[in-house]
KOLRO-402729 format. One record per residue: y, z, x of N, C-alpha, C in turn. Coordinates in pm, whole numbers, padded with zeros to 5 digits, always signed. Layout:
<rs>
YZXYZXYZX...
</rs>
This chain:
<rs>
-01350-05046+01435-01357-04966+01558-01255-04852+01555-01131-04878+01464-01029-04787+01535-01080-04675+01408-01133-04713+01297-01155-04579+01173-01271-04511+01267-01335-04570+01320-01495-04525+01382-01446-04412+01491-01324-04451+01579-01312-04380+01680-01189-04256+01652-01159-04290+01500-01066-04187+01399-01128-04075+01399-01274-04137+01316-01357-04031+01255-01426-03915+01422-01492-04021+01524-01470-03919+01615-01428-03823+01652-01312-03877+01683-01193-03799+01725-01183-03661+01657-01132-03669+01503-01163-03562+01414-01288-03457+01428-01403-03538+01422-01529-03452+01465-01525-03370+01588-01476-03406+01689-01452-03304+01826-01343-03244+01788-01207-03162+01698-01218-03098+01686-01212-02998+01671-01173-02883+01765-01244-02743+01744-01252-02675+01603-01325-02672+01581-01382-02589+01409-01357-02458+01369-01232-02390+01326-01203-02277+01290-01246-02197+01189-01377-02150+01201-01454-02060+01109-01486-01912+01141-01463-01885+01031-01453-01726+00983-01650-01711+01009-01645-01565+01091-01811-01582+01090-01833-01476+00947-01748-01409+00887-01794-01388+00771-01653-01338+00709-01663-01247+00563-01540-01231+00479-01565-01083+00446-01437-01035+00379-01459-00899+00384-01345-00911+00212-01381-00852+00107-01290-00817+00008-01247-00721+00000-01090-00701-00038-01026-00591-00045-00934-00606-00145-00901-00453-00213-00878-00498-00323-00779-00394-00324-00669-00410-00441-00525-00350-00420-00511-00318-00556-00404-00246-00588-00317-00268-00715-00198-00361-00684-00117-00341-00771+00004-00376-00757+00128-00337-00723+00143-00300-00545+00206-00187-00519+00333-00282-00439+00451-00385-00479+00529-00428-00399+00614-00327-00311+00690-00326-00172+00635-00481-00134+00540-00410-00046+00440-00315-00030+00320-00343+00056+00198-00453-00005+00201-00450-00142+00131-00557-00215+00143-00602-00312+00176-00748-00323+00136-00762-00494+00142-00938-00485+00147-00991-00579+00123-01109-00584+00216-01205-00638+00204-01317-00570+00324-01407-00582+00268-01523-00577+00332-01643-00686+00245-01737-00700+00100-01711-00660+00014-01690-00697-00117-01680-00689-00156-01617-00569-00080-01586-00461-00130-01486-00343-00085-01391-00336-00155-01275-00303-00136-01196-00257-00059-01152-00141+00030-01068-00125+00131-01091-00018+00190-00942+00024+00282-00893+00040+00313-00770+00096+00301-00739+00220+00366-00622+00314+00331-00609+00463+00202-00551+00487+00153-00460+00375+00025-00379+00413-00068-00528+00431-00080-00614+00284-00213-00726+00293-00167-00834+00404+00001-00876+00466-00042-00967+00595-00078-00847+00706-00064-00763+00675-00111-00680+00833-00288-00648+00870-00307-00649+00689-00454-00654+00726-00535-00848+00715-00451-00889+00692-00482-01042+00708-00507-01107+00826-00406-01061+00890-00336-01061+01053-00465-00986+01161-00453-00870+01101-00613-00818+01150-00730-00845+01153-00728-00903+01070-00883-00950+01006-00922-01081+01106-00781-01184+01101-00821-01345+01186-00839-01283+01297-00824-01128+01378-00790-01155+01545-00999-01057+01547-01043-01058+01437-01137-01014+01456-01297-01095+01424-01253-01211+01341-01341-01294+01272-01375-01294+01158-01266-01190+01094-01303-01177+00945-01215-01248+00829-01282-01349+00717-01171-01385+00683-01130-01293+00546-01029-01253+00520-01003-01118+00419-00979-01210+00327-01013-01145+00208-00992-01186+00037-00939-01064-00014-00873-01114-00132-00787-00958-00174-00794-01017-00349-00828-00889-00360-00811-00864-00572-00711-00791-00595-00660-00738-00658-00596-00664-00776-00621-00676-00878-00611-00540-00893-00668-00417-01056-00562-00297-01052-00590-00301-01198-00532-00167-01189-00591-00044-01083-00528+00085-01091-00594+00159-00946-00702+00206-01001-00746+00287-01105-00865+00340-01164-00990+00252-01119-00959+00092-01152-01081+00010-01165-01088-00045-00992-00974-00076-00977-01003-00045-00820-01108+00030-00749-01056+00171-00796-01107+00262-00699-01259+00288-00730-01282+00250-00875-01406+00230-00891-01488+00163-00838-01456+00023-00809-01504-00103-00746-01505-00054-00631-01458+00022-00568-01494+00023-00350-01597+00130-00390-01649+00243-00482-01662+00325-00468-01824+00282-00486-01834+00227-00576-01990+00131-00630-02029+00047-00538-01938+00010-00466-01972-00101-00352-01931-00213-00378-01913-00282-00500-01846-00399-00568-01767-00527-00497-01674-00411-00412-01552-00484-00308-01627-00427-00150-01577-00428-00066-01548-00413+00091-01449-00284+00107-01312-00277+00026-01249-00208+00065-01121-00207-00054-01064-00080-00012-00942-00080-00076-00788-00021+00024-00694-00037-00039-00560-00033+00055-00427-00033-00122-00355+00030-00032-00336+00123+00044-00311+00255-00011-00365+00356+00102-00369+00500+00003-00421+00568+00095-00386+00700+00077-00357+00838+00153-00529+00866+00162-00571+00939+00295-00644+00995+00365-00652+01132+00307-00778+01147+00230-00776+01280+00186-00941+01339+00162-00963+01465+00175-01170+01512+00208-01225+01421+00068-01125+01430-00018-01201+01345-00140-01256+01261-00140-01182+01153-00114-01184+01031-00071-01246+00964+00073-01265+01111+00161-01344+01041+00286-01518+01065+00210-01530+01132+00098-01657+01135+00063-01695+00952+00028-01637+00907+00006-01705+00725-00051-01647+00671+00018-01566+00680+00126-01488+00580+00217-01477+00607+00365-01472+00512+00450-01505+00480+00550-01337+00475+00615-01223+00535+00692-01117+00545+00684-01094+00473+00903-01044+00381+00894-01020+00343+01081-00926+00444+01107-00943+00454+01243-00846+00564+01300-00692+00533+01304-00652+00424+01297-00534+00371+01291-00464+00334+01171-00347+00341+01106-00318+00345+00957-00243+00191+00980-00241+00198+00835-00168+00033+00791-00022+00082+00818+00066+00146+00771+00164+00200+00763+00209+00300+00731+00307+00360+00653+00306+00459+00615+00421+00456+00476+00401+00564+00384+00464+00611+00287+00588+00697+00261+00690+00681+00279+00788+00789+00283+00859+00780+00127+00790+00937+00083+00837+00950-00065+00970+01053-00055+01072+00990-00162+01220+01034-00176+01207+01117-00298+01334+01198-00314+01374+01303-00462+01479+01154-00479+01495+01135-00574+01619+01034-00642+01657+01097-00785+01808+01112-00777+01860+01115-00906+01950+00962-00908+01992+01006-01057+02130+00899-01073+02232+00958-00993+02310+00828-00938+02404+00805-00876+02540+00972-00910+02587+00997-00922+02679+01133-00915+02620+01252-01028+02489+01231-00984+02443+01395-01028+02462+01509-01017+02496+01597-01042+02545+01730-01016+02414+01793-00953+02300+01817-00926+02164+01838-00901+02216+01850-00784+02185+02014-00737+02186+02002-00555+02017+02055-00560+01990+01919-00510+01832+01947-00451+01830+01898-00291+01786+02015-00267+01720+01990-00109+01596+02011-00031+01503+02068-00090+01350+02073-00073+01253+02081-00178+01152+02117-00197+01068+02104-00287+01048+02228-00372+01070+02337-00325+01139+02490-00391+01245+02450-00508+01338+02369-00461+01424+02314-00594+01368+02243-00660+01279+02207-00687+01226+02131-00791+01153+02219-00900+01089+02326-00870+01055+02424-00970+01153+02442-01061+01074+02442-01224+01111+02435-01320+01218+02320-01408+01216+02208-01272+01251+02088-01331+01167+01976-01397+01202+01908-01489+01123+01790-01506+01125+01631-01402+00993+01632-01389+01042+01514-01218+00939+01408-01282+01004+01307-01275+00919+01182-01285+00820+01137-01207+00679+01098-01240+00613+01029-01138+00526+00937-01194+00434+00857-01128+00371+00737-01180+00208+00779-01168+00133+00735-01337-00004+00754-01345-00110+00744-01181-00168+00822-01224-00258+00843-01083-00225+00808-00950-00103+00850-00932-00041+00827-00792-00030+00983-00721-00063+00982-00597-00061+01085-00498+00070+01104-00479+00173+01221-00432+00246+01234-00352+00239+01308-00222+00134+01317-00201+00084+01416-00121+00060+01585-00126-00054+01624-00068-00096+01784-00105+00004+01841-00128+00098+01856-00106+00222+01938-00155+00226+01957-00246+00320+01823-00291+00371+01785-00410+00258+01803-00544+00148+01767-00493+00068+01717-00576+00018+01868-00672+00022+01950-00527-00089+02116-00595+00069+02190-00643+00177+02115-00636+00252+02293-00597+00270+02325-00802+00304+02449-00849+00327+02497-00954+00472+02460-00958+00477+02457-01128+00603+02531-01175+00685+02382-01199+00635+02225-01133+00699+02157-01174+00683+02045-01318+00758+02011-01416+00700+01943-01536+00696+01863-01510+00603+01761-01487+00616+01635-01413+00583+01513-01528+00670+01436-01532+00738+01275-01634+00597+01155-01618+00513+01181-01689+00439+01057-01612+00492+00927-01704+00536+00830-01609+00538+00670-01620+00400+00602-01570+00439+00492-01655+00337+00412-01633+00301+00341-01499+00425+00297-01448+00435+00212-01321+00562+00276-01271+00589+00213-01155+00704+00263-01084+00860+00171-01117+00847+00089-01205+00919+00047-01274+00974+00108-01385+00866+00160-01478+00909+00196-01597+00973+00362-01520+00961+00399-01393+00997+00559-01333+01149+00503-01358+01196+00346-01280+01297+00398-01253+01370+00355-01412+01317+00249-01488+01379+00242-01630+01427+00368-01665+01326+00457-01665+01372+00636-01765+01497+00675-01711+01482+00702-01543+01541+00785-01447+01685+00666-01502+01701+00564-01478+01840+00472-01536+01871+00503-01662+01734+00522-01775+01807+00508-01916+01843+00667-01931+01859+00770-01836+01861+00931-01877+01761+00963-01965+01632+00918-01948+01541+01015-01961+01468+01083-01940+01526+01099-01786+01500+01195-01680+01581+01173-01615+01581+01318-01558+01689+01305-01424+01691+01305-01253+01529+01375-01246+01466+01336-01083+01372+01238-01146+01312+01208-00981+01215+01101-00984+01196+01172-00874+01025+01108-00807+01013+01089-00686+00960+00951-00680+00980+00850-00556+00947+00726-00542+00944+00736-00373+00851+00638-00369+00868+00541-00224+00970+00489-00167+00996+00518-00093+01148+00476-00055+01155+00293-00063+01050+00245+00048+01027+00120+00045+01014+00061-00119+00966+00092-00208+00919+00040-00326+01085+00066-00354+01120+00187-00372+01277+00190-00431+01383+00080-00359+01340+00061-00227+01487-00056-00203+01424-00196-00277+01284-00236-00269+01268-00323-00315+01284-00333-00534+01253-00254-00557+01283-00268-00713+01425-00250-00724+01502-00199-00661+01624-00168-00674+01728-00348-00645+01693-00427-00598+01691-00550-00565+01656-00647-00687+01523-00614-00686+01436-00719-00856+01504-00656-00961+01533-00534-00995+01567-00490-01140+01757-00490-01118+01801-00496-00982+01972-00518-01005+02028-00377-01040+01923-00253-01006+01968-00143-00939+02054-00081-00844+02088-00176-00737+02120-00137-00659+02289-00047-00703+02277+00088-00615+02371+00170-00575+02351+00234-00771+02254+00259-00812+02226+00353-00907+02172+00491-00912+02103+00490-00764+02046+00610-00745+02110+00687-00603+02099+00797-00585+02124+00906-00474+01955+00948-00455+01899+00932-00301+01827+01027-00242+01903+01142-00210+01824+01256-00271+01839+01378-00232+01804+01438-00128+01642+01426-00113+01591+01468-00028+01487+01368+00032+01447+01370+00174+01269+01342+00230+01157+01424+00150+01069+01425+00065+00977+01502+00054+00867+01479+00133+00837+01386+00171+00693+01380+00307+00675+01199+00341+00638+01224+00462+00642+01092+00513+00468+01092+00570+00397+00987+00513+00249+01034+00530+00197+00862+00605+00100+00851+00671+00045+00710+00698-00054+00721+00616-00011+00562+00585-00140+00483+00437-00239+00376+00518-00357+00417+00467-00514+00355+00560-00539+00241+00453-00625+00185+00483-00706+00092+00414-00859+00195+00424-00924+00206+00286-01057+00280+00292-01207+00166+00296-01307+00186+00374-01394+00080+00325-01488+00197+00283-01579+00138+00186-01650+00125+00051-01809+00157+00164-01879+00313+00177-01954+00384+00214-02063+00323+00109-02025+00260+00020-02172+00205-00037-02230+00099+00044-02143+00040+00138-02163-00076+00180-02258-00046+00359-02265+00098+00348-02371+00140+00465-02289+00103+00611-02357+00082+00735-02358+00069+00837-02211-00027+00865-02225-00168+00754-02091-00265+00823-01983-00223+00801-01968-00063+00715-01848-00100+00635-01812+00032+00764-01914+00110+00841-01842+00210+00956-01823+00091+01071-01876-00037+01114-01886-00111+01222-01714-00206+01146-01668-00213+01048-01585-00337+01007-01443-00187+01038-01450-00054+00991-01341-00034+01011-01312+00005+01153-01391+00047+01254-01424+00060+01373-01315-00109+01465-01349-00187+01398-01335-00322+01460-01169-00320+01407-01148-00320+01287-01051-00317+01217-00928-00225+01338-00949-00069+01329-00880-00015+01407-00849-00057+01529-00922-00089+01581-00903-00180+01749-00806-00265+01694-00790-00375+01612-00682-00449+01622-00561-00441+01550-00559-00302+01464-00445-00291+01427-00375-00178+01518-00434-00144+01629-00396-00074+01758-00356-00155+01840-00406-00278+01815-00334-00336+01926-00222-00449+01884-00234-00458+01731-00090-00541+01672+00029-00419+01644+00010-00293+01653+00134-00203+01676+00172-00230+01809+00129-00176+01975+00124-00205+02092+00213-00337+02124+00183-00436+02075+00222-00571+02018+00377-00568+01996+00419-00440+01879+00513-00462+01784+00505-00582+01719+00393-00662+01626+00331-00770+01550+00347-00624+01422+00320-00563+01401+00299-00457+01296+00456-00440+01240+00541-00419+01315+00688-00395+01278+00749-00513+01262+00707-00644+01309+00738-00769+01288+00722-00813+01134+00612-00769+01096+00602-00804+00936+00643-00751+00890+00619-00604+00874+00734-00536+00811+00871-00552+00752+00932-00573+00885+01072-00662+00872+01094-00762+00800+00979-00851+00778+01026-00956+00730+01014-00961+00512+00991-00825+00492+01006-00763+00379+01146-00678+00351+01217-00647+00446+01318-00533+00401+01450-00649+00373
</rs>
C-alpha cells in the first residue's frame, strides 16, 4: 500500500515540460561562452537559458568554430547563433530581437609601461595592431585604412604575442581581457589605452527557419526585456566578473 500510494503521489506531480527546443550555437567566446565540464556556460548562454525557461523553450547550445557556425544558422542547420554584432549583412540570413544579450566593449591594450601615447583610433594609423581571425570590431575599426593589423588565431594566442613582444597594440574585449588575464596569470601586464567602441551583442535566428524563427525572436525579446527591468540580466553577469 505505502509503494502504491508512493507511486501516486509522484504521478500528481506537476510535470515540467518544455513545449519545444530551440538550438543555438556559439564559438568559444569566455566568459560570455564556452564550455566547462561538458556545459556550456557563460553570461550571454545563462541569459539566453534563463530566457528561454520563462518562455517554454528548452535551449540547447553547440560550439564550432565561428566560420562553421555561421554557416550552420545560415543553412538552417541550428535555430540560432550568439553572440555577435548587428550588421545589414547579417540581417540578410538572420532574424535579430529588439533587445540585445549584452554588450561588447572593445579596448587598445599595450604592455604594461609602454611608451605608446594612444588615444583614439587616428593613432593607430600606421601601426601594427593585433586582432583575432574573423572577428568584428565594429564598422570603424573594421573599414578604417592605414592600419597593419596582427591576425591571431584566438584571443589567447592575441594576448601570448602582445606578452611575448610580438606586437605591441592589441585590441580585445575588455570582459574577455579581465577574464584571460586571470586563466593565463596575466594579471597587471597590460595598460588600456583607450575605449574604442562599446556596441550591444544580439543572438541572430537562422531566416532559413521561416516564420518561427521571426515568432521565437519576437518572444525571446519580450523576456529578455523583462529580465533587464528585473535586473536578473546584471545578476548573471556578476556572477562572472
Amino acid at each position: 500500500m505505502k509503494r502504491f500510494c508512493f507511486i501516486l503521489f509522484w504521478l500528481l506531480l506537476p510535470v515540467v515540460a518544455f513545449a519545444e527546443e530551440a538550438v543555438f550555437v556559439s564559438e568559444d567566446y569566455p566568459p560570455y561562452e564556452y564550455t566547462e565540464n561538458g556545459t556550456v556556460i557563460g553570461f550571454d548562454a545563462d541569459i539566453i537559458r534563463e530566457a528561454c525557461s520563462r518562455i517554454g523553450i528548452e535551449a540547447k547550445f553547440k560550439q564550432w568554430p565561428w566560420k562553421r557556425a555561421m554557416a550552420k544558422v545560415k543553412d538552417g542547420s541550428v535555430d540560432a547563433i550568439f553572440s555577435l554584432f548587428r550588421t545589414p549583412e547579417r540581417e540578410a540570413f538572420l532574424v535579430f530581437p529588439s533587445e540585445p544579450l549584452s554588450a561588447e566593449k572593445n579596448v587598445v591594450i599595450v604592455r604594461k609601461g609602454s611608451p605608446l601615447q594612444l588615444a583614439k583610433i587616428d593613432d593607430l594609423k600606421g601601426k601594427q595592431v593585433g586582432v583575432v581571425v574573423e572577428y568584428s570590431y565594429g564598422t570603424e575599426f573594421d573599414n578604417y585604412g592605414g592600419i597593419e593589423k596582427e591576425v591571431c588565431k584566438s584571443t589567447e594566442n592575441l594576448l601570448q604575442k602582445l606578452d611575448g613582444k610580438r606586437m605591441d597594440i592589441a585590441v580585445i574585449n575588455e570582459h574577455v581581457l579581465r577574464f584571460l588575464n586571470r586563466k593565463l596569470g596575466f594579471q597587471n601586464r597590460f595598460d588600456i589605452k583607450f575605449v574604442l567602441n562599446e556596441d550591444p551583442m544580439y543572438v541572430g535566428f537562422s531566416k532559413a527557419k521561416g516564420a518561427r524563427s521571426q515568432e521565437l525572436a519576437a518572444r525571446l525579446s519580450n523576456a529578455l526585456k523583462q529580465m533587464r527591468l528585473e535586473g536578473k540580466i546584471e545578476e548573471i553577469m556578476a556572477a562572472y566578473k
